[in-house]
C-alpha positions as CSV (number, residue, x, y, z in Angstrom):
1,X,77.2,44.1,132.6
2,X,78.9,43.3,128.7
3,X,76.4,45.6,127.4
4,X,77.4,48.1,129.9
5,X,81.2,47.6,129.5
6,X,80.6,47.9,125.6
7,X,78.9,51.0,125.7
8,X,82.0,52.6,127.6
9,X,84.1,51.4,124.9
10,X,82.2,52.8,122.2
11,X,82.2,56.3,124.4
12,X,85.7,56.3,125.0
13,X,86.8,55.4,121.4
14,X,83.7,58.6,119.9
15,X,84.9,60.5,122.5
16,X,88.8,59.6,122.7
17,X,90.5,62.8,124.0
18,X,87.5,63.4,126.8
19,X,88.2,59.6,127.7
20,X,92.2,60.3,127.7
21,X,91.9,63.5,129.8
22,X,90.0,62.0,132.3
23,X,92.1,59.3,132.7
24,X,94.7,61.7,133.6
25,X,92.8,64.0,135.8
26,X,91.2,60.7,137.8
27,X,95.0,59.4,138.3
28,X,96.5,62.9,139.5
29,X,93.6,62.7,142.3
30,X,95.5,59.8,143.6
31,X,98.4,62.1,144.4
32,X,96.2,65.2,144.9
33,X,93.3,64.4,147.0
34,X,89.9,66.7,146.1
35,X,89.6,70.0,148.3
36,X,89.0,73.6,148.0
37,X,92.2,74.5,145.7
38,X,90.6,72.2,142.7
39,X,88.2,75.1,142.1
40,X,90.7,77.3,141.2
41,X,92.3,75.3,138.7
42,X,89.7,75.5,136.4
43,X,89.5,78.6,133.9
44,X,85.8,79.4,134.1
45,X,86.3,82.7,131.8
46,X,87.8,80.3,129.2
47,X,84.7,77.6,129.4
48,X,82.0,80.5,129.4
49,X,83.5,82.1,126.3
50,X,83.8,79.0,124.7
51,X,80.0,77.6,125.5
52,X,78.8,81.1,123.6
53,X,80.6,80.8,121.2
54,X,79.5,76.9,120.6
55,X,76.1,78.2,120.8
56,X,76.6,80.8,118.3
57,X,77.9,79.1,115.8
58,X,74.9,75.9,116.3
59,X,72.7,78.4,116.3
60,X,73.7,80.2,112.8
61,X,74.5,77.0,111.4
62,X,70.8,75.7,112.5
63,X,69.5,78.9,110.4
64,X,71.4,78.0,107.3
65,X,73.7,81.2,107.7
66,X,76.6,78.8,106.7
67,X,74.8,76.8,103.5
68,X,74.4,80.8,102.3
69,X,77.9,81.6,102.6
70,X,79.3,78.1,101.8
71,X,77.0,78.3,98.5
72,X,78.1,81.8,98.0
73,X,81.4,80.6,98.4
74,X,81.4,77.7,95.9
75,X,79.6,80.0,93.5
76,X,83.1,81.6,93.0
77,X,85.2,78.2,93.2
78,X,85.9,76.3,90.2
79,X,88.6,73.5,92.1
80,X,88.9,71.6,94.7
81,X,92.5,73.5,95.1
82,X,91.1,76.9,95.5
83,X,88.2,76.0,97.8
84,X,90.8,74.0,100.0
85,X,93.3,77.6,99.9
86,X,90.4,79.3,100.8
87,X,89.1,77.7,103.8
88,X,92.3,76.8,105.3
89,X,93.7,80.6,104.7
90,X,89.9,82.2,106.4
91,X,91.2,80.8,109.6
92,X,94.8,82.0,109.4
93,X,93.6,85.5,109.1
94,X,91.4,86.3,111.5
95,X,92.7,84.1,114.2
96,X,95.2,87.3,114.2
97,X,92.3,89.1,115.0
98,X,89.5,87.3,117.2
99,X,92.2,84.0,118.7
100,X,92.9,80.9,117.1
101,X,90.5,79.0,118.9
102,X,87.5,81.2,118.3
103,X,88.6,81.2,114.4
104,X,88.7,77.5,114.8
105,X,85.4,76.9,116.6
106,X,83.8,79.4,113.5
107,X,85.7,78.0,110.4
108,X,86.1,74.0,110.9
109,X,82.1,73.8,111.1
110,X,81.9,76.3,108.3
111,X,84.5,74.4,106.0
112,X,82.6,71.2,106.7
113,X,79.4,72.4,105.7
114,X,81.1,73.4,102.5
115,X,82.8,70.5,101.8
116,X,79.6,68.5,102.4
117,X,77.6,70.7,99.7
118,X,80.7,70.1,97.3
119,X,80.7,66.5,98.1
120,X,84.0,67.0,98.8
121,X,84.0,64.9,102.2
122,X,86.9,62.4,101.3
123,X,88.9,66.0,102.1
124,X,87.8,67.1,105.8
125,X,90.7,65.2,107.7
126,X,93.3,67.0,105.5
127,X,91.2,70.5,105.7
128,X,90.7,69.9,109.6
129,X,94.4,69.8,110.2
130,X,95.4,72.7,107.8
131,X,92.9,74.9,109.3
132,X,94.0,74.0,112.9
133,X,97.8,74.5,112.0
134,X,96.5,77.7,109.9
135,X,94.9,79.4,112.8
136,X,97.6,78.4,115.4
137,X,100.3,80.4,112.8
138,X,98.2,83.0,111.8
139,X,97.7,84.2,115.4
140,X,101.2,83.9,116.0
141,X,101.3,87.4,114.7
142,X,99.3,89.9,116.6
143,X,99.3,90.6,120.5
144,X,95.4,89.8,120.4
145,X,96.1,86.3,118.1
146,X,96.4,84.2,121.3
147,X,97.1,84.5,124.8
148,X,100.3,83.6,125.2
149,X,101.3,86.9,122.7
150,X,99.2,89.1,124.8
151,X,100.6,88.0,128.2
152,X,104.7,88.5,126.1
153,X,102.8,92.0,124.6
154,X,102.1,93.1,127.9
155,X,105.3,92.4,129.4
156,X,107.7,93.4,126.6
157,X,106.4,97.1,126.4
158,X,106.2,96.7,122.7
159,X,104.5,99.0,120.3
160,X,101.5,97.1,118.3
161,X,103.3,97.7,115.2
162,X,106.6,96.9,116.8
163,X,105.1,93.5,118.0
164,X,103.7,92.8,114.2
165,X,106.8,93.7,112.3
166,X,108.5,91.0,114.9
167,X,106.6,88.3,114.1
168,X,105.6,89.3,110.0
169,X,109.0,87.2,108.6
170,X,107.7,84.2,110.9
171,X,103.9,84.9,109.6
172,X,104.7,84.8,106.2
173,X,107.3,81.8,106.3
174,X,104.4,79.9,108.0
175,X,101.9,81.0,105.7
176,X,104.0,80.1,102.6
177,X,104.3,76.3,104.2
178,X,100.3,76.1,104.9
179,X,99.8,77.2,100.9
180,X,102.1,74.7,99.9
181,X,100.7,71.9,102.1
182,X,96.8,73.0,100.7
183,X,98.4,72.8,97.1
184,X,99.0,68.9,97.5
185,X,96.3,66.8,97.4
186,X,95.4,66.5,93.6
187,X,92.9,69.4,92.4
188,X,89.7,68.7,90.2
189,X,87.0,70.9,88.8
190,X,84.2,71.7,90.6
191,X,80.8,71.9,88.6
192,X,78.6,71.7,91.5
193,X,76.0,74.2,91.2
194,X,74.9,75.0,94.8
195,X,71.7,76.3,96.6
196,X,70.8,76.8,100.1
197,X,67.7,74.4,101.0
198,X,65.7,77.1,102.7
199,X,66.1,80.5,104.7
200,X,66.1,80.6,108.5
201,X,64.4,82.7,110.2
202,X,65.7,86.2,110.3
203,X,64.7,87.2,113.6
204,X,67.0,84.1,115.5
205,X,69.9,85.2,113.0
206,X,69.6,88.3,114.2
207,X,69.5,86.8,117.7
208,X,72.6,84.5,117.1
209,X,74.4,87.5,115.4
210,X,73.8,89.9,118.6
211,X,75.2,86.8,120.8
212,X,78.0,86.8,118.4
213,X,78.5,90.3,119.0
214,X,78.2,89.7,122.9
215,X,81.2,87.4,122.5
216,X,83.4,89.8,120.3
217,X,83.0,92.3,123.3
218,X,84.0,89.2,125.9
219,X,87.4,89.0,123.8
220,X,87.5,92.8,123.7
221,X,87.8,92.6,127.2
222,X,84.8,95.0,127.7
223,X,82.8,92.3,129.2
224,X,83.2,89.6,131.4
225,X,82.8,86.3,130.1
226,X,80.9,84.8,132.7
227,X,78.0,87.2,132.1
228,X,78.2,86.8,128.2
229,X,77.3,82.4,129.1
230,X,74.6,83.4,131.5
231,X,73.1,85.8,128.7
232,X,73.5,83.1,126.0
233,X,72.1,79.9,128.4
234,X,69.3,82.5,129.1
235,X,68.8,83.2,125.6
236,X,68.3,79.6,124.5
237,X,66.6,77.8,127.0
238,X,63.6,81.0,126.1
239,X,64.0,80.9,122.9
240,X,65.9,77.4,121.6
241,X,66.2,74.7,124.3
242,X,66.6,71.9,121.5
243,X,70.1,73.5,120.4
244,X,71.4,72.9,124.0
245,X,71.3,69.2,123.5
246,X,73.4,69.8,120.1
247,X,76.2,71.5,122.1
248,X,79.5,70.3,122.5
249,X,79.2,69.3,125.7
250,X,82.1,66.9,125.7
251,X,84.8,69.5,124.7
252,X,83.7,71.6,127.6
253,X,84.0,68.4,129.6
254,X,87.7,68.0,128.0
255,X,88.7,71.4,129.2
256,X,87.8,70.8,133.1
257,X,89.4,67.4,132.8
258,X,92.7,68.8,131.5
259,X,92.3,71.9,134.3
260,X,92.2,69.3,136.8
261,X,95.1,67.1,135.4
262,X,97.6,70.4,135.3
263,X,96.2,72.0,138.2
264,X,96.9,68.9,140.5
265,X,100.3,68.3,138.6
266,X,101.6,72.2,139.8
267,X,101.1,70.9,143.4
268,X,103.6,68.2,143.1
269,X,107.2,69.6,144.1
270,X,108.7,66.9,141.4
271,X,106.2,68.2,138.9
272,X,106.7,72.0,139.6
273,X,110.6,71.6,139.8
274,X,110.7,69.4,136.7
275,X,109.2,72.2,135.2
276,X,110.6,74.7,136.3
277,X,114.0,73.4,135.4
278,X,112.8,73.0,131.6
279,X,111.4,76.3,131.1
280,X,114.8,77.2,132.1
281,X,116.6,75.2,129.9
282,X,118.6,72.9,132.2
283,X,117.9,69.0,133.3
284,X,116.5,68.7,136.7
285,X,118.4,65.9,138.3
């Protein structure tokens, strides 16, 4: 039983956000009893997206696609500084282009990897939160950035460069304060001559590329995202089962909690008018 007990400690302190969202989602079922309705809570499009794109970015980093590019990238570097500027500033751009989260779940593994070959490690909690507040801004300033821009896009009738030019001054301001942030821990040279261990093979980073692709056209909108995880679970368990046990599965699991939690939560009247009276700026008595 104390071995048991000690176990679930040790989970819920590795896994502390899964442990705090379930939390929550098992205490709104006290209010909201289980039925039908809790399927609909959950944003499946969202989950399937995000398991492909978890499994394309094991799966390249499996075949050493990032030790080539981090090494590439360090090849160029000569400070801690600029390799900090550079792979908190990746994220910021092209989260205006492919979502925050998706530049997130590519870069942070990425910028890992190359920290790790620089034996820069004692710098990953500072270059995990600037690339997280990086690709949040950065996406801040295109309709396709994140979905709460394409949902005000949509509505507003905007033009696409209409839309940009609104949001550049707040782009820029934000980009200035990430740069200045990255220039504040201390810089020192970097004489770390870097090669990748060994080539993948290039017929399953061809494979991971294509499922890459498969994603792109999910965000696109050209195909639905359900069919893109059944294609990439299909995929692996042929031709990689072993990479499904080095998922994510916990994030996933994180996701449906927090589904739960807010779907049950919209039920409640108190909940919904609370709500409702803060989006509209006024108390709810």
């Amino acid at each position: 039983m104390k071995q048991c007990f000690q176990r679930a400690l040790g989970f819920a302190k590795s896994e502390a956000v899964l442990s705090i969202a379930a939390l929550l989602a098992v205490g709104s079922m006290a209010a909201v009893p289980p039925d039908k309705g809790y399927l609909d809570y959950i944003d499946w499009d969202t989950l399937a997206l995000l398991f492909s794109l978890m499994a394309v970015s094991k799966g390249l980093q499996g075949q050493g696609v990032f030790d080539a590019l981090g090494a590439g990238l360090l090849g160029r570097l000569s400070t801690t500084r600029q390799m900090l500027l550079v792979l908190t500033f990746l994220p910021f751009f092209v989260s205006m282009l492919v979502t925050n989260d998706v530049a997130l779940i590519t870069f942070v593994p990425f910028g890992l990897v190359v920290l790790e070959m620089a034996g820069c490690e004692r710098l990953a909690i500072p270059l995990v939160v600037l690339q997280t507040a990086a690709a949040n801004l950065g996406s801040m300033l295109t309709p396709m950035g994140n979905p709460q821009n394409l949902y005000l896009y949509n509505r507003s009738g905007m033009g696409f460069l209409e839309f940009c030019a609104l949001l550049a001054p707040y782009a820029a301001l934000s980009a200035a304060a990430i740069a200045l942030l990255a220039l504040l821990p201390k810089s020192e040279a970097m004489h770390t001559a870097v090669q990748p261990e060994g080539k993948g093979s290039g017929r399953r980073i061809a494979l991971f590329a294509a499922l890459g692709g498969v994603c792109l056209l999910c965000i696109a909108k050209l195909l639905p995202p359900l069919a893109a995880a059944e294609l990439t679970l299909a995929v692996l368990l042929i031709a990689d089962r072993p990479l499904l046990k080095k998922l994510d599965w916990a994030l996933l699991a994180t996701f449906v909690a927090f589904f739960v939690f807010i779907g049950n939560m919209g039920r409640l009247p108190a909940f919904s008018a609370f709500l409702a009276g803060a989006l509209a700026g006024r108390e709810v008595e």
